[in-house]
C-alpha positions in Angstrom: 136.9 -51.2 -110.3 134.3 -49.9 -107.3 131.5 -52.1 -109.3 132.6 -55.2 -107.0 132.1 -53.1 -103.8 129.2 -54.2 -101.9 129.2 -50.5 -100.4 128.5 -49.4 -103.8 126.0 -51.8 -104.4 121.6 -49.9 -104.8 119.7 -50.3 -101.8 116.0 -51.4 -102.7 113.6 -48.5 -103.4 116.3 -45.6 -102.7 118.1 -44.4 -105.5 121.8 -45.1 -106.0 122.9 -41.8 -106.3 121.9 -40.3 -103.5 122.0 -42.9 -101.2 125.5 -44.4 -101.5 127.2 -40.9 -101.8 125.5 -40.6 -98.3 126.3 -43.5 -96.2 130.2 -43.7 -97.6 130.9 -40.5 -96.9 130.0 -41.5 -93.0 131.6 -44.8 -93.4 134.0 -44.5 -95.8 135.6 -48.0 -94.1 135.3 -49.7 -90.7 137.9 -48.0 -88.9 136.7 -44.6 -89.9 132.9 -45.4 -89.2 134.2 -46.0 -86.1 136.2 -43.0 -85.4 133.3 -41.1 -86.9 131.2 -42.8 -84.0 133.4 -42.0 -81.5 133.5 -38.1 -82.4 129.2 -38.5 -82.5 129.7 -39.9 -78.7 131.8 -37.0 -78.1 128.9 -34.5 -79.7 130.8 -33.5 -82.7 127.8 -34.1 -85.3 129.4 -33.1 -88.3 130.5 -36.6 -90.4 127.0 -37.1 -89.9 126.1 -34.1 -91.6 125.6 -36.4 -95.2 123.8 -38.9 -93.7 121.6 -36.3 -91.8 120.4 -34.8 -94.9 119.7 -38.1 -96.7 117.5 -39.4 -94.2 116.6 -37.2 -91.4 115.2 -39.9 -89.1 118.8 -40.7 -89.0 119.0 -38.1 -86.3 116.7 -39.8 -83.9 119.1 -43.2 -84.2 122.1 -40.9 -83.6 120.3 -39.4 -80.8 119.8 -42.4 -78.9 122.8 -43.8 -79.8 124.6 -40.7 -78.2 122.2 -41.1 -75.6 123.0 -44.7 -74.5 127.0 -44.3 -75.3 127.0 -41.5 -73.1 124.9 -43.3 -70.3 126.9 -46.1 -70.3 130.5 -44.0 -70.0 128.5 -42.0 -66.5 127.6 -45.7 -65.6 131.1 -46.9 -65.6 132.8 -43.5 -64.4 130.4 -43.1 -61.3 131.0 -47.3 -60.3 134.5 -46.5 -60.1 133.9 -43.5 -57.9 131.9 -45.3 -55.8 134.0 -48.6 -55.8 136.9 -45.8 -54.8 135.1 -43.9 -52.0 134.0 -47.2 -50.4 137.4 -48.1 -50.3 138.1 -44.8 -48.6 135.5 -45.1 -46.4 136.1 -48.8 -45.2 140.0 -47.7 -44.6 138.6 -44.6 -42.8 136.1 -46.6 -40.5 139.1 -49.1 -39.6 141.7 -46.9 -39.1 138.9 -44.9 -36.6 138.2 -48.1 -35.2 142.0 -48.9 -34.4 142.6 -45.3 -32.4 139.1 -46.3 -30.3 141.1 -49.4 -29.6 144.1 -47.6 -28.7 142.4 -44.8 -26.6 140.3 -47.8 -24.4 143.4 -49.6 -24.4 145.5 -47.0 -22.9 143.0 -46.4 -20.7 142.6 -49.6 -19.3 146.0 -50.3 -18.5 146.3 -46.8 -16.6 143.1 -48.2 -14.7 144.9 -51.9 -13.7 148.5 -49.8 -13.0 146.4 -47.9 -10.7 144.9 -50.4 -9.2 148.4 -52.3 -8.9 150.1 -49.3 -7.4 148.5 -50.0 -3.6 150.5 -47.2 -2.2 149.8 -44.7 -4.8 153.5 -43.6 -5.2 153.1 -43.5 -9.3 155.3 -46.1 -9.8 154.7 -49.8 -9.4 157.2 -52.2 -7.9 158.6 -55.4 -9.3 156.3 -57.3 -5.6 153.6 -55.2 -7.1 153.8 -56.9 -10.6 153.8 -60.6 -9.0 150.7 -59.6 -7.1 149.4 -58.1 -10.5 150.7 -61.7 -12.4 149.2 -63.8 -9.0 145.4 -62.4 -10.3 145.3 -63.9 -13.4 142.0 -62.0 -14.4 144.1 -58.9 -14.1 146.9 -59.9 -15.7 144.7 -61.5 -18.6 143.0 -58.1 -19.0 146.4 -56.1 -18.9 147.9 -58.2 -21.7 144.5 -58.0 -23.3 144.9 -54.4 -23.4 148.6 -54.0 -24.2 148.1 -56.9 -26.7 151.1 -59.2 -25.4 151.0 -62.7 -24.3 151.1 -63.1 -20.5 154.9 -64.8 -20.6 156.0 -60.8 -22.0 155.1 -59.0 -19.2 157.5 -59.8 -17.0 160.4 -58.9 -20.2 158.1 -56.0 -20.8 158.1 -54.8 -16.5 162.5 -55.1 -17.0 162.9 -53.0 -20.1 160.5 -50.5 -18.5 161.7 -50.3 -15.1 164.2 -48.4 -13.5 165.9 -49.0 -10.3 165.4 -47.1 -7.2 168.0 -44.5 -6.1 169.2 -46.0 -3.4 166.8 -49.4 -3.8 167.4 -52.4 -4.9 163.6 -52.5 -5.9 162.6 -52.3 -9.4 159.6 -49.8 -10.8 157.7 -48.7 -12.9 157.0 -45.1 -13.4 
């Protein structure tokens, strides 16, 4: 019944029964060749044992089978790190880019308040915010810096202000 079985059919100038015995035992079928393959990759050498003592060159092919299976497995695994840590990095970069942003923004609008509050009481009145609005390069740099349009700074002046006690001035603290 095996006579049909190309597997068990001579190769040309080795001898049938020590050949074949060989080479099925490591490949008994496709799925087990390939398993077999897979624990060579993972160093386990022994369903290669037959094969190794048919033909001992055979453990040069393995070698650089194991060699380039491996290879290629580091090659993948270290491009995904890699890939991974670039991510990291790039998010890092931005996220240190966005506080630096933050930190010169918040100082730049203490610098134009400053400048704004003439008197230098710490608190700027709703007069000083239309002389602030009347110099439109100030203004434009202040919403700039607070990153608002120049319409919201008037909404932004009411929710933030507080009225004198006593005044009927609004400010800023």
């Amino acid at each position: 019944e095996l006579a049909g079985d190309p597997a068990l059919q001579p190769i040309a100038g080795i001898s049938e029964t020590i050949a074949r015995p060989a080479i099925v035992e490591c490949f008994p079928d496709m799925f087990d060749a390939m398993f077999n393959m897979f624990k060579v990759m993972q160093m386990d050498f022994e369903p290669m044992e037959p094969l190794f003592a048919w033909a001992p060159v055979s453990k040069y092919i393995i070698m650089l089978y194991v060699v380039i299976t491996n290879w290629a497995i580091f090659s993948i695994l270290t491009a995904v790190i890699c890939d991974e840590m670039a991510k990291v990095t790039q998010k890092l970069e931005e996220d240190n880019a966005a506080a630096e942003q933050s930190q010169k923004n918040s100082k730049l609008i203490a610098q134009i308040f400053d400048r704004v509050d003439s008197n230098g009481t710490g608190a700027i009145t709703q007069s000083q915010l239309h002389q602030l609005l009347d110099s439109e390069e100030e203004a434009h740099e202040l919403c700039d810096a607070a990153e608002i349009e120049p319409e919201d700074l008037k909404e932004v002046f009411a929710i933030l202000s507080q009225r004198k006690e006593g005044g009927a001035d609004l400010h800023i603290t």
